[in-house]
HTML snippet that shows the backbone in 3Dmol.js (N, CA, C, O; Angstrom):
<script src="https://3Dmol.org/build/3Dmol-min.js"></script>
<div id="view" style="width:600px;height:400px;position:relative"></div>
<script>
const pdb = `
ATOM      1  N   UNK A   1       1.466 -26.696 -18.549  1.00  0.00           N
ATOM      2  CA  UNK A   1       0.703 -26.278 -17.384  1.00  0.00           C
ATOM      3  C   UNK A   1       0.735 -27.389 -16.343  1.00  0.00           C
ATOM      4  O   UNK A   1       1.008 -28.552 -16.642  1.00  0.00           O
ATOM      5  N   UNK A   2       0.477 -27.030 -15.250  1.00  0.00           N
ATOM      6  CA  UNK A   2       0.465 -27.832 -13.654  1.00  0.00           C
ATOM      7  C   UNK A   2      -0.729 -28.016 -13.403  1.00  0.00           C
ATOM      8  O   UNK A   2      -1.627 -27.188 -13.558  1.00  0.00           O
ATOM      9  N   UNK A   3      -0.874 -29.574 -12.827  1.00  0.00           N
ATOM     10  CA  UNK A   3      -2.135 -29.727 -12.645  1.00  0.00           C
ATOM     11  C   UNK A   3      -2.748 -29.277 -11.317  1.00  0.00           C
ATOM     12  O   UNK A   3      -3.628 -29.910 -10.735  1.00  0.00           O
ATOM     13  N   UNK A   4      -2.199 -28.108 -10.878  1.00  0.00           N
ATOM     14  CA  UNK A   4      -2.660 -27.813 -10.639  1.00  0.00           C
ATOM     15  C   UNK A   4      -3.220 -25.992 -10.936  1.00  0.00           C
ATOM     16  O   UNK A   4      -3.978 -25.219 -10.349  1.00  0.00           O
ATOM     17  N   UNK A   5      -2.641 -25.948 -11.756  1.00  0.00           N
ATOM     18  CA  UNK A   5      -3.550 -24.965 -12.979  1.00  0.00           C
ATOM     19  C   UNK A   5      -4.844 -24.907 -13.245  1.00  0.00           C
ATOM     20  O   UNK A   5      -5.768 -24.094 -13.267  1.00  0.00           O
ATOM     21  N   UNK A   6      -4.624 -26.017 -13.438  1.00  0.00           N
ATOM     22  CA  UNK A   6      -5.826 -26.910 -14.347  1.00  0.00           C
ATOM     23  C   UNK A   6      -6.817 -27.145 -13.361  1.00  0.00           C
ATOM     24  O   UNK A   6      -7.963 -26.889 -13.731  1.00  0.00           O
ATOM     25  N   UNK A   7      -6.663 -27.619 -12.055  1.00  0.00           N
ATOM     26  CA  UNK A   7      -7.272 -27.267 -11.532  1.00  0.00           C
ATOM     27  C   UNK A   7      -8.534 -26.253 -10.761  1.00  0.00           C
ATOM     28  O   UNK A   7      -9.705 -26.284 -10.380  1.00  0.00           O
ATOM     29  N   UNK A   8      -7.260 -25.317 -10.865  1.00  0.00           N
ATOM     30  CA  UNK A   8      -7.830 -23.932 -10.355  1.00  0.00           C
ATOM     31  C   UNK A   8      -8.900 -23.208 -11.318  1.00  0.00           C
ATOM     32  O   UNK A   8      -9.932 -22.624 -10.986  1.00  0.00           O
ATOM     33  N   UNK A   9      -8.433 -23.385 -12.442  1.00  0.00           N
ATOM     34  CA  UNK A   9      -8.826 -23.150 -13.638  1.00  0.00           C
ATOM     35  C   UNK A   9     -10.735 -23.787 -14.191  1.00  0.00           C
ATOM     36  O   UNK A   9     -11.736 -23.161 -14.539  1.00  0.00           O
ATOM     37  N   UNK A  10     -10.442 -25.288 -14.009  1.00  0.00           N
ATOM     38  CA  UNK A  10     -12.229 -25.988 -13.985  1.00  0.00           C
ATOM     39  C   UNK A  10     -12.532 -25.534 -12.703  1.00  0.00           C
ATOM     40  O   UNK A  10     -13.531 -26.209 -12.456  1.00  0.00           O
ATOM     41  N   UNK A  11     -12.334 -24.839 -11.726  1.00  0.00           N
ATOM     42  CA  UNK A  11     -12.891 -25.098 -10.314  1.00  0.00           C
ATOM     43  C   UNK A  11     -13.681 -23.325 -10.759  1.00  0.00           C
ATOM     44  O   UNK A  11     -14.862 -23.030 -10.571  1.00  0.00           O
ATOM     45  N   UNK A  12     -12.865 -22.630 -11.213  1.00  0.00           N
ATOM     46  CA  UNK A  12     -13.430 -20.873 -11.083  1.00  0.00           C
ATOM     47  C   UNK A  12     -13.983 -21.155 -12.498  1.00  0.00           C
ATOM     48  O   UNK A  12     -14.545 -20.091 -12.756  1.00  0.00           O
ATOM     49  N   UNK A  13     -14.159 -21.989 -13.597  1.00  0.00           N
ATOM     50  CA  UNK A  13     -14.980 -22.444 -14.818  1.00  0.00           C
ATOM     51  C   UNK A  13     -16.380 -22.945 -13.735  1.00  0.00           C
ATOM     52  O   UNK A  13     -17.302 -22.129 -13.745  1.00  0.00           O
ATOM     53  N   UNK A  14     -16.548 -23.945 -13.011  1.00  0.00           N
ATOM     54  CA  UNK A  14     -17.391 -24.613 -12.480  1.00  0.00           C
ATOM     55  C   UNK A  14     -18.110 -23.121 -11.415  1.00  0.00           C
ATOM     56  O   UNK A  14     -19.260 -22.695 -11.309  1.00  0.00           O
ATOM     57  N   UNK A  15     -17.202 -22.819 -10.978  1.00  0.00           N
ATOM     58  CA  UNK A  15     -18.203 -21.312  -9.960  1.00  0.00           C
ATOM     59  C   UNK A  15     -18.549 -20.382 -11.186  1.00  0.00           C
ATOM     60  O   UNK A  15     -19.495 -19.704 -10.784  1.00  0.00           O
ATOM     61  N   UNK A  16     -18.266 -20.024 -12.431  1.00  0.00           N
ATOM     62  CA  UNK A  16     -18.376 -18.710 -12.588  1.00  0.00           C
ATOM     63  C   UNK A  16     -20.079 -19.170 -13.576  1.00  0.00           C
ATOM     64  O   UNK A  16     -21.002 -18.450 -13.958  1.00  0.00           O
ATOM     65  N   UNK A  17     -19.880 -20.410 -13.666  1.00  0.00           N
ATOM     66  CA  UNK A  17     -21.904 -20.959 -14.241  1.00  0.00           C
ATOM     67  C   UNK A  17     -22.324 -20.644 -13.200  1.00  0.00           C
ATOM     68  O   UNK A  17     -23.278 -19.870 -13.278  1.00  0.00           O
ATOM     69  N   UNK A  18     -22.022 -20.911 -12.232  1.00  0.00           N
ATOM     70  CA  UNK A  18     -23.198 -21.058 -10.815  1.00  0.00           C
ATOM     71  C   UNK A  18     -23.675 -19.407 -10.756  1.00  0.00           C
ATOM     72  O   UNK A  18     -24.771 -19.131 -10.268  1.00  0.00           O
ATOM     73  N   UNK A  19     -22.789 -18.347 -11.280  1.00  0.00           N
ATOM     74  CA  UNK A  19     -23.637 -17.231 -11.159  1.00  0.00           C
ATOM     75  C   UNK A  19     -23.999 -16.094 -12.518  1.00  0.00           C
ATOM     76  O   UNK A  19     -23.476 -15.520 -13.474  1.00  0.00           O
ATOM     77  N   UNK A  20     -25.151 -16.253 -11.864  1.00  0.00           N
ATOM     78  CA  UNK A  20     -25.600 -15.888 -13.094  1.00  0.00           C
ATOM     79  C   UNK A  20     -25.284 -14.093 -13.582  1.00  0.00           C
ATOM     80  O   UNK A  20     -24.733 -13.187 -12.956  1.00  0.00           O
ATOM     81  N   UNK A  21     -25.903 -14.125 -14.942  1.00  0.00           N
ATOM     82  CA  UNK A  21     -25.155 -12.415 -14.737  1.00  0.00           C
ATOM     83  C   UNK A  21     -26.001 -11.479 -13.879  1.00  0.00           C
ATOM     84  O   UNK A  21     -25.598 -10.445 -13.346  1.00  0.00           O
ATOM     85  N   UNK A  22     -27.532 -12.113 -13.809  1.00  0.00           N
ATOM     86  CA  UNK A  22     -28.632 -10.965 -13.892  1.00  0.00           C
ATOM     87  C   UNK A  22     -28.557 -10.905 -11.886  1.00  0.00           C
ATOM     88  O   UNK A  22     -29.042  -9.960 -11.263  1.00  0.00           O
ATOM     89  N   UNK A  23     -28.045 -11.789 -11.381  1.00  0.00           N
ATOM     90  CA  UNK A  23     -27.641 -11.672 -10.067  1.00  0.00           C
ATOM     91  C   UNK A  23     -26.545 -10.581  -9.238  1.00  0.00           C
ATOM     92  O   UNK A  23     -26.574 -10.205  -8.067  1.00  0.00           O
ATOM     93  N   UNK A  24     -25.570 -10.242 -10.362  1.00  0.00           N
ATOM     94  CA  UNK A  24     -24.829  -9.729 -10.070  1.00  0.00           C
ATOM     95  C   UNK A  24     -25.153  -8.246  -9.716  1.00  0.00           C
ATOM     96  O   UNK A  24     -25.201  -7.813 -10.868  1.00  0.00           O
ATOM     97  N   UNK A  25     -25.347  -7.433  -9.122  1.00  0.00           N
ATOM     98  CA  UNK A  25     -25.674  -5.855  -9.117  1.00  0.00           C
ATOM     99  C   UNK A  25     -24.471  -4.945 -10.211  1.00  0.00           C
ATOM    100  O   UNK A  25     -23.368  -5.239 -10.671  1.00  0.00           O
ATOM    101  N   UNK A  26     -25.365  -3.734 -10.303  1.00  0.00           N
ATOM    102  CA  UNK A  26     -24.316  -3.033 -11.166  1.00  0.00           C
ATOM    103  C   UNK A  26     -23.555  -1.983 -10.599  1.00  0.00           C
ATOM    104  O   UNK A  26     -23.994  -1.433  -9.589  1.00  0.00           O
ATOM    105  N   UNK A  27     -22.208  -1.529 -11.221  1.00  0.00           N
ATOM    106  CA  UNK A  27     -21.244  -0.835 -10.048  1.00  0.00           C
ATOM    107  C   UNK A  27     -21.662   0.004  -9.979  1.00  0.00           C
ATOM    108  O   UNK A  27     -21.708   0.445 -11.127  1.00  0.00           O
ATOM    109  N   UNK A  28     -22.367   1.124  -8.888  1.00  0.00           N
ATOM    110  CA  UNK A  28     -22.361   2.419  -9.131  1.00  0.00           C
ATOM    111  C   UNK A  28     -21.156   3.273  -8.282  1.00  0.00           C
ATOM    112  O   UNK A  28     -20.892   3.139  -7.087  1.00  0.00           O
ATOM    113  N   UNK A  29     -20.557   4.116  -9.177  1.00  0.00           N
ATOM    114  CA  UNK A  29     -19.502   4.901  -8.847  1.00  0.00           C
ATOM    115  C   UNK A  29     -20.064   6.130  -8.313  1.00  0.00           C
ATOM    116  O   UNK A  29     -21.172   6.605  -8.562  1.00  0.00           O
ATOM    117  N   UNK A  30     -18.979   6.675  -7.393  1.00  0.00           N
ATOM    118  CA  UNK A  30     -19.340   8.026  -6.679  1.00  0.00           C
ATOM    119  C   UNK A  30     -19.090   8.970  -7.841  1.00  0.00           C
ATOM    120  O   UNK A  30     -18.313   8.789  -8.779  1.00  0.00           O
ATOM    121  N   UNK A  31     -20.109  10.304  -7.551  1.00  0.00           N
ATOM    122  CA  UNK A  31     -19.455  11.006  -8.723  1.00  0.00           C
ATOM    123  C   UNK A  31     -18.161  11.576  -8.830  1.00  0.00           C
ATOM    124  O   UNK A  31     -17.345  10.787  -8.356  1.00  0.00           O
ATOM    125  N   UNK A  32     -17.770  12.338  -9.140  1.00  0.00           N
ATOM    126  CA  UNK A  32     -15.888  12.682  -9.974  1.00  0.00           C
ATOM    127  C   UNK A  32     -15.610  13.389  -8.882  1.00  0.00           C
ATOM    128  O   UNK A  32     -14.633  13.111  -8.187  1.00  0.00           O
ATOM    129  N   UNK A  33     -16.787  14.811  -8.483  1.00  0.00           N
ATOM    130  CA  UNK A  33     -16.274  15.684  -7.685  1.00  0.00           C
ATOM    131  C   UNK A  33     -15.802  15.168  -6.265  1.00  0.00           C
ATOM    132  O   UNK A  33     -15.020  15.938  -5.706  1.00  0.00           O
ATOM    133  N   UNK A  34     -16.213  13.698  -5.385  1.00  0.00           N
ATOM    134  CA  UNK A  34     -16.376  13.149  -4.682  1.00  0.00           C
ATOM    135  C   UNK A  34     -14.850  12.304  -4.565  1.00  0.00           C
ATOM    136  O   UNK A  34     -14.411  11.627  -5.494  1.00  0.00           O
ATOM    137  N   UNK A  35     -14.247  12.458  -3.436  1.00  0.00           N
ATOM    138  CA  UNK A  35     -12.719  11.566  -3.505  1.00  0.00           C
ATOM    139  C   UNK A  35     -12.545  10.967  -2.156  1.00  0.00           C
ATOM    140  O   UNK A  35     -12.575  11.510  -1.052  1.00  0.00           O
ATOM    141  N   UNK A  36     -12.384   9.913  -2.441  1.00  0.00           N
ATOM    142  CA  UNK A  36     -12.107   9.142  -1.501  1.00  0.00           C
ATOM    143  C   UNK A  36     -10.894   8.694  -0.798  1.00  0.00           C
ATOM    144  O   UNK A  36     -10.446   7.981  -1.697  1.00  0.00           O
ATOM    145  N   UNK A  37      -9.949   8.584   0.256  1.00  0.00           N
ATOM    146  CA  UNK A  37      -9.291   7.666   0.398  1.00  0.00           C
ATOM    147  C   UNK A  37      -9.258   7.118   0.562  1.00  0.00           C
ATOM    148  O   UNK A  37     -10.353   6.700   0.938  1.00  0.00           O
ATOM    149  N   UNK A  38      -8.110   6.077   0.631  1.00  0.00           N
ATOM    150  CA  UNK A  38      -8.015   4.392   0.757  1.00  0.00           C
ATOM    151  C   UNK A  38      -9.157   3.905   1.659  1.00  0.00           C
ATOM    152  O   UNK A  38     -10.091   3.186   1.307  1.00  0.00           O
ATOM    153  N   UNK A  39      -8.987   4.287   2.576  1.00  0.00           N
ATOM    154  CA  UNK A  39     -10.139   3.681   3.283  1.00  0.00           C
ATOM    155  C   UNK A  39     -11.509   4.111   3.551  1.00  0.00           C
ATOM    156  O   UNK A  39     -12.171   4.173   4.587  1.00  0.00           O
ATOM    157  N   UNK A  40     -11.727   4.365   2.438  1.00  0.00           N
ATOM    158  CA  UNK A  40     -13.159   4.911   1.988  1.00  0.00           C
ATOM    159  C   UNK A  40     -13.881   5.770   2.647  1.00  0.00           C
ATOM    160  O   UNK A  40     -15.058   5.634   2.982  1.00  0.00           O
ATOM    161  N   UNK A  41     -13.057   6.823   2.873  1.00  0.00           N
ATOM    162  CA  UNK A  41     -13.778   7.791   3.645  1.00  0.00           C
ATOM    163  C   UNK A  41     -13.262   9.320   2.867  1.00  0.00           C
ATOM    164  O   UNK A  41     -12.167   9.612   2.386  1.00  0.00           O
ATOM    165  N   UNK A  42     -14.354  10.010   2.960  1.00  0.00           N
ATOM    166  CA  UNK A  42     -13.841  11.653   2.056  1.00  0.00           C
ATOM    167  C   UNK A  42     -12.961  12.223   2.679  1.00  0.00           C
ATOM    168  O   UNK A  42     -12.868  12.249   3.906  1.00  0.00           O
ATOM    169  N   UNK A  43     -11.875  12.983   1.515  1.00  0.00           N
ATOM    170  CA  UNK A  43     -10.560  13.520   2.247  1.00  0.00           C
ATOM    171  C   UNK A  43     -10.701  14.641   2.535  1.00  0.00           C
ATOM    172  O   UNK A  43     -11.786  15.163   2.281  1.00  0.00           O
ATOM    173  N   UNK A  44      -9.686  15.387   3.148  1.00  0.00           N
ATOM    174  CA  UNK A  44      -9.773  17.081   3.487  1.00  0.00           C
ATOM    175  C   UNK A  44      -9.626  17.850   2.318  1.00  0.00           C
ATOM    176  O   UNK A  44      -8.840  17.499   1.438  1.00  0.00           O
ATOM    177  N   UNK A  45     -10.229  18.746   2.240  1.00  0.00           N
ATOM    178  CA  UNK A  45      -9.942  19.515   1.079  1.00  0.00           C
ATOM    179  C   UNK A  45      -8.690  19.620   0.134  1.00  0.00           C
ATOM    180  O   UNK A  45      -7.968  18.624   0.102  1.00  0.00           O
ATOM    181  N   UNK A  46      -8.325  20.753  -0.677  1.00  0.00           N
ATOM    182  CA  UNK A  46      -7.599  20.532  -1.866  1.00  0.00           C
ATOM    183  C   UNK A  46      -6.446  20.896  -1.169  1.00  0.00           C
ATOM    184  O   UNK A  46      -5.424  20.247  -1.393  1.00  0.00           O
ATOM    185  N   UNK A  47      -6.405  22.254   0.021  1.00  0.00           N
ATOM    186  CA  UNK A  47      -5.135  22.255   0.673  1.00  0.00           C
ATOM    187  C   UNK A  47      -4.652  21.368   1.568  1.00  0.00           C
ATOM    188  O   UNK A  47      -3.438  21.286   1.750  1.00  0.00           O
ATOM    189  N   UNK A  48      -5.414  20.699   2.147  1.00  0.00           N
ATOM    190  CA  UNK A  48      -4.596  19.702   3.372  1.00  0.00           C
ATOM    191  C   UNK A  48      -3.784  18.011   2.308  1.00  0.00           C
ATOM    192  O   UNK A  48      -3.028  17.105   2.658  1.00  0.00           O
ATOM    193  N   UNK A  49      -4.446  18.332   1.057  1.00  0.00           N
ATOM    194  CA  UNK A  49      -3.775  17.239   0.266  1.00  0.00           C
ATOM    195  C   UNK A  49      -2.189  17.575  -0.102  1.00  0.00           C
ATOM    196  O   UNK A  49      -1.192  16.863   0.017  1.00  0.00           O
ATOM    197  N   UNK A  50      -2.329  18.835  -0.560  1.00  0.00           N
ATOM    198  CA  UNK A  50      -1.295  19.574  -1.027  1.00  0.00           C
ATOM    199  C   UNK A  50       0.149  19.522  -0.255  1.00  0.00           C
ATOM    200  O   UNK A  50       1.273  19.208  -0.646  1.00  0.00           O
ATOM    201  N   UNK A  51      -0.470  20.059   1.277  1.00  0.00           N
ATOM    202  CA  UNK A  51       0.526  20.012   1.906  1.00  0.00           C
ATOM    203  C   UNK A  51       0.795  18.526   2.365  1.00  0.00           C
ATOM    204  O   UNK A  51       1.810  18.427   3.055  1.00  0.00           O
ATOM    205  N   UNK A  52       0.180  17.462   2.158  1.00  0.00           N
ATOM    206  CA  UNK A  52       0.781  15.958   2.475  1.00  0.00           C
ATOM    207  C   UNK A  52       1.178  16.000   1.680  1.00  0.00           C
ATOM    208  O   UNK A  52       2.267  16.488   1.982  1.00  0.00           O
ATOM    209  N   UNK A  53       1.188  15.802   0.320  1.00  0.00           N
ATOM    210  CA  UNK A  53       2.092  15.624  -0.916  1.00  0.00           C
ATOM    211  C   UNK A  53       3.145  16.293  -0.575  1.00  0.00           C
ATOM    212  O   UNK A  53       4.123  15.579  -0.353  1.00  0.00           O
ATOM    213  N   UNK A  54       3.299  17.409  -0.454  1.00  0.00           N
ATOM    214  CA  UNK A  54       5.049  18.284  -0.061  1.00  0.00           C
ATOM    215  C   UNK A  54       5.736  18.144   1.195  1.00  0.00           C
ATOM    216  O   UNK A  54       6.709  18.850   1.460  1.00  0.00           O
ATOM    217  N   UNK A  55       5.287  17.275   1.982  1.00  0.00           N
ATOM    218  CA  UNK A  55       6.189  17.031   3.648  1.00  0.00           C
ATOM    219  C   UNK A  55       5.988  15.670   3.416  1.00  0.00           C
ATOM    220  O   UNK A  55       6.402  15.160   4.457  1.00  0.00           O
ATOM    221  N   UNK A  56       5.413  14.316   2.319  1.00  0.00           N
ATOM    222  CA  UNK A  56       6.141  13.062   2.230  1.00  0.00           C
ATOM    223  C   UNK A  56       6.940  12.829   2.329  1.00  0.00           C
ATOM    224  O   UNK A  56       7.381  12.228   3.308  1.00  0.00           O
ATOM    225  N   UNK A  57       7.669  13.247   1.186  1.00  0.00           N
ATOM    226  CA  UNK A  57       8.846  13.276   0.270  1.00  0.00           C
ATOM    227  C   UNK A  57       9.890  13.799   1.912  1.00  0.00           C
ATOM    228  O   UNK A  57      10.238  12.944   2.727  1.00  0.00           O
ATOM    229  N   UNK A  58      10.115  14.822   2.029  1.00  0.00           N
ATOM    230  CA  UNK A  58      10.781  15.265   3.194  1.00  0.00           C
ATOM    231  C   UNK A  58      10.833  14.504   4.608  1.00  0.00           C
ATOM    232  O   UNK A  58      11.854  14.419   5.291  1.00  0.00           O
ATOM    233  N   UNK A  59       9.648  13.991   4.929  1.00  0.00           N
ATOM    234  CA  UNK A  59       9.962  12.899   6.136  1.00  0.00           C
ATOM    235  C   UNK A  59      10.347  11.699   5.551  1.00  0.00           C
ATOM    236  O   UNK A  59      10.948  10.942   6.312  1.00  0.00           O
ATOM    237  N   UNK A  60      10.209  11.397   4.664  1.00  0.00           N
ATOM    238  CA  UNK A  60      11.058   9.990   4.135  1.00  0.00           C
ATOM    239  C   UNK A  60      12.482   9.973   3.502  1.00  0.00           C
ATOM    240  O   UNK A  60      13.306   9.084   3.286  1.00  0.00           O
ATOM    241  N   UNK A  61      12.441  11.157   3.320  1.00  0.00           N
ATOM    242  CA  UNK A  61      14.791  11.652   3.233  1.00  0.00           C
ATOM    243  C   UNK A  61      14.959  11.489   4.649  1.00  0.00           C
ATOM    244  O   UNK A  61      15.748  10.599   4.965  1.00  0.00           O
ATOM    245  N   UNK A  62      14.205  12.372   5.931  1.00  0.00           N
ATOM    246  CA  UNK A  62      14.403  12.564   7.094  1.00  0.00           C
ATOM    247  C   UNK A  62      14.833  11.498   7.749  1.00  0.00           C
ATOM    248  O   UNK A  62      15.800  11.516   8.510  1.00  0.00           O
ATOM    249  N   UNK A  63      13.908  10.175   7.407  1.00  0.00           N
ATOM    250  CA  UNK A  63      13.884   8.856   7.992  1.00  0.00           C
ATOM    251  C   UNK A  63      14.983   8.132   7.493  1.00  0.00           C
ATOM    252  O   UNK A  63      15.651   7.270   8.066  1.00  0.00           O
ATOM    253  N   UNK A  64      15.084   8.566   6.406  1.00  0.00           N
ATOM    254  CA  UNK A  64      16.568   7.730   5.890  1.00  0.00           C
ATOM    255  C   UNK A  64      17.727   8.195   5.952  1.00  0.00           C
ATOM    256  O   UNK A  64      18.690   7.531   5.570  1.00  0.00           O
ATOM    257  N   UNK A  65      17.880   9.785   6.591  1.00  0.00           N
ATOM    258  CA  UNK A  65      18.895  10.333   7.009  1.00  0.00           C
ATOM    259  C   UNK A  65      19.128   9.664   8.466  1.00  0.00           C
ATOM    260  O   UNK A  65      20.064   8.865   8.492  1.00  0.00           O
ATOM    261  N   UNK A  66      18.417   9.859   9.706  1.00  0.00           N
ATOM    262  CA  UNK A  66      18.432   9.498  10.907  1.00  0.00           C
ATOM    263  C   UNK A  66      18.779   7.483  10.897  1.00  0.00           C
ATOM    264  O   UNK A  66      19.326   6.902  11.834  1.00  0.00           O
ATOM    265  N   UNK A  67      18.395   6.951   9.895  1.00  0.00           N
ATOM    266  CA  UNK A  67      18.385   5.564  10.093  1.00  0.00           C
ATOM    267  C   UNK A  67      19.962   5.362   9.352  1.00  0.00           C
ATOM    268  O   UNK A  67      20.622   4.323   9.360  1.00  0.00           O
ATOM    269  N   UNK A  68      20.258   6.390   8.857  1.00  0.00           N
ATOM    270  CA  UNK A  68      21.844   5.850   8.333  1.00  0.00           C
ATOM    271  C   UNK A  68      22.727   6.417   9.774  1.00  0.00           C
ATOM    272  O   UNK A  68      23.535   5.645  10.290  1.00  0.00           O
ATOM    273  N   UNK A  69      22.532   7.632  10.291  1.00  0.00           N
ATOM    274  CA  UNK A  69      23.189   7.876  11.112  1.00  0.00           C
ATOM    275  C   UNK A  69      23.295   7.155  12.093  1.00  0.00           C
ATOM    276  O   UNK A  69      24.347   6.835  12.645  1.00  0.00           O
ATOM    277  N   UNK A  70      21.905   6.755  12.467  1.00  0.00           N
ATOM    278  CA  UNK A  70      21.879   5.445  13.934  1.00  0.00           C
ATOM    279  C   UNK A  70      22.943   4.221  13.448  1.00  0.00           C
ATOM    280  O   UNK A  70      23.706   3.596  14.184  1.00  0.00           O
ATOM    281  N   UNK A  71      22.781   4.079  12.115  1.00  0.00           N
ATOM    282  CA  UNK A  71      23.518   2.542  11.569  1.00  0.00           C
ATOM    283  C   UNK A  71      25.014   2.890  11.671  1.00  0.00           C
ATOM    284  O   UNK A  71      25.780   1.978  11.982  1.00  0.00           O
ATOM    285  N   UNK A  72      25.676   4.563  11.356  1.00  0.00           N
ATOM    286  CA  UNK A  72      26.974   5.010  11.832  1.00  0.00           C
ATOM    287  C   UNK A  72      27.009   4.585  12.594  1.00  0.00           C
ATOM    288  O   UNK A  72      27.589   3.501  12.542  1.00  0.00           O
ATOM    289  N   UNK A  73      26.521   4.959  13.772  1.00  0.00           N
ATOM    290  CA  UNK A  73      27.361   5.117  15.353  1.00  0.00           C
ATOM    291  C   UNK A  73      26.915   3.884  15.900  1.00  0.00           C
ATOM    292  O   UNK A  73      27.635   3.623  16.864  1.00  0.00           O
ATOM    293  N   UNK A  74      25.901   2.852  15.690  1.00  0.00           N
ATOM    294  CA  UNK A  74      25.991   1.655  16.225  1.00  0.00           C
ATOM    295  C   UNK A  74      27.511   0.950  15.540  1.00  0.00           C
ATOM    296  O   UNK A  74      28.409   0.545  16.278  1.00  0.00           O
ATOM    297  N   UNK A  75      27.611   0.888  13.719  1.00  0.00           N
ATOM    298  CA  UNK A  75      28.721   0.594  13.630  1.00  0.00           C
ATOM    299  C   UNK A  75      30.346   1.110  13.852  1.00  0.00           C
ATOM    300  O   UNK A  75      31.415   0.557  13.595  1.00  0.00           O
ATOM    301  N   UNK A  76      30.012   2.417  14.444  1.00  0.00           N
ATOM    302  CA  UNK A  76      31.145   2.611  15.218  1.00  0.00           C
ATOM    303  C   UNK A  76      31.462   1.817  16.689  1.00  0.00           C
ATOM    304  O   UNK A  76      32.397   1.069  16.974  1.00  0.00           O
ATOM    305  N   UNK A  77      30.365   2.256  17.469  1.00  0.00           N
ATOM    306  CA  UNK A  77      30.419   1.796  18.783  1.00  0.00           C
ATOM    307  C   UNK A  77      30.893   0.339  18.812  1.00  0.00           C
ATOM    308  O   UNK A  77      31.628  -0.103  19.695  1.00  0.00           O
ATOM    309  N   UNK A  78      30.471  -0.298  17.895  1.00  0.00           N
ATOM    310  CA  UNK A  78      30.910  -1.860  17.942  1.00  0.00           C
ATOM    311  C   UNK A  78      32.183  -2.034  17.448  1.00  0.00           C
ATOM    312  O   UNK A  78      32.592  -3.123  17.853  1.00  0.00           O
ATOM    313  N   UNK A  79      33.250  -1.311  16.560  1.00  0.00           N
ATOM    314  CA  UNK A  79      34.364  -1.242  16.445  1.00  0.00           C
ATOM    315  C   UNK A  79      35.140  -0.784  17.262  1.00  0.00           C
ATOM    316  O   UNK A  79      36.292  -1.184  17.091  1.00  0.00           O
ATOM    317  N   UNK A  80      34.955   0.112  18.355  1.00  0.00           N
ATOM    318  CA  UNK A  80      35.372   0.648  19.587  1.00  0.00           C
ATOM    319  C   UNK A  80      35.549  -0.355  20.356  1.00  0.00           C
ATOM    320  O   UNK A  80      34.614  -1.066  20.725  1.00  0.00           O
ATOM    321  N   UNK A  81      37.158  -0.595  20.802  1.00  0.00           N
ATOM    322  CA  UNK A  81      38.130  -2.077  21.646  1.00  0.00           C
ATOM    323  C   UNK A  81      37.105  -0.921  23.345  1.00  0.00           C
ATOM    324  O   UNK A  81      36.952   0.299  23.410  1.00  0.00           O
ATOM    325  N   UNK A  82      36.664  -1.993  24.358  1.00  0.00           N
ATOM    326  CA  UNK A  82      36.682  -1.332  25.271  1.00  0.00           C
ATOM    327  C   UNK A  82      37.185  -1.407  26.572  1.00  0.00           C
ATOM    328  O   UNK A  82      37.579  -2.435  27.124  1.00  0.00           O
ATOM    329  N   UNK A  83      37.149   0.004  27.161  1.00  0.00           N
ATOM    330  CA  UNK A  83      38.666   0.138  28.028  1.00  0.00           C
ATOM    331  C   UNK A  83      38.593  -0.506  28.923  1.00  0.00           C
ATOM    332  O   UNK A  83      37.443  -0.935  29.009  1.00  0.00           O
ATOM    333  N   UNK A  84      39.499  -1.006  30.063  1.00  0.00           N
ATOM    334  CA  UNK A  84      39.231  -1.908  31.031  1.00  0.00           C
ATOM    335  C   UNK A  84      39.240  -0.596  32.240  1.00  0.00           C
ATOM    336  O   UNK A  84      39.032  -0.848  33.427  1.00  0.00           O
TER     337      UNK A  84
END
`;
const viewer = $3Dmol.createViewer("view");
viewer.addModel(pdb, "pdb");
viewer.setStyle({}, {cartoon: {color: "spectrum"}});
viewer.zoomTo();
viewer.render();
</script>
């Protein structure tokens, strides 16, 4: 180990005395029926999920179709001698 391991290691040993358990609050979870997304806010119902799940997948072929084609014709255009 690196000392500075070892470090890190007595330093989160030395904070994790300083708190105690009975300080800590306890987690309360939302209930099951309740869904959140990432950014913690409730989502649209069961159909507006549905249909994001099935047009992901499809705009991200889309995006990687259009980004190969742009990468064609830029690497064409740059192989193209030009005319005087």
């Amino acid at each position: 180990m690196s000392s500075i391991e070892d470090q890190l290691r007595a330093a989160s040993r030395e904070t994790a005395r300083e708190v105690s358990p009975d300080s800590v609050p306890p987690l309360r979870l939302p209930p099951a029926s309740t869904r959140y997304n990432g950014a913690g806010q409730q989502r649209a119902g069961w159909g507006a999920s549905l249909v994001g799940r099935r047009l992901a997948p499809v705009a991200a072929a889309a995006a990687v179709l259009v980004i190969a084609i742009a990468a064609t014709g830029v690497a064409t255009l740059a192989h193209t001698p030009l005319q005087p």
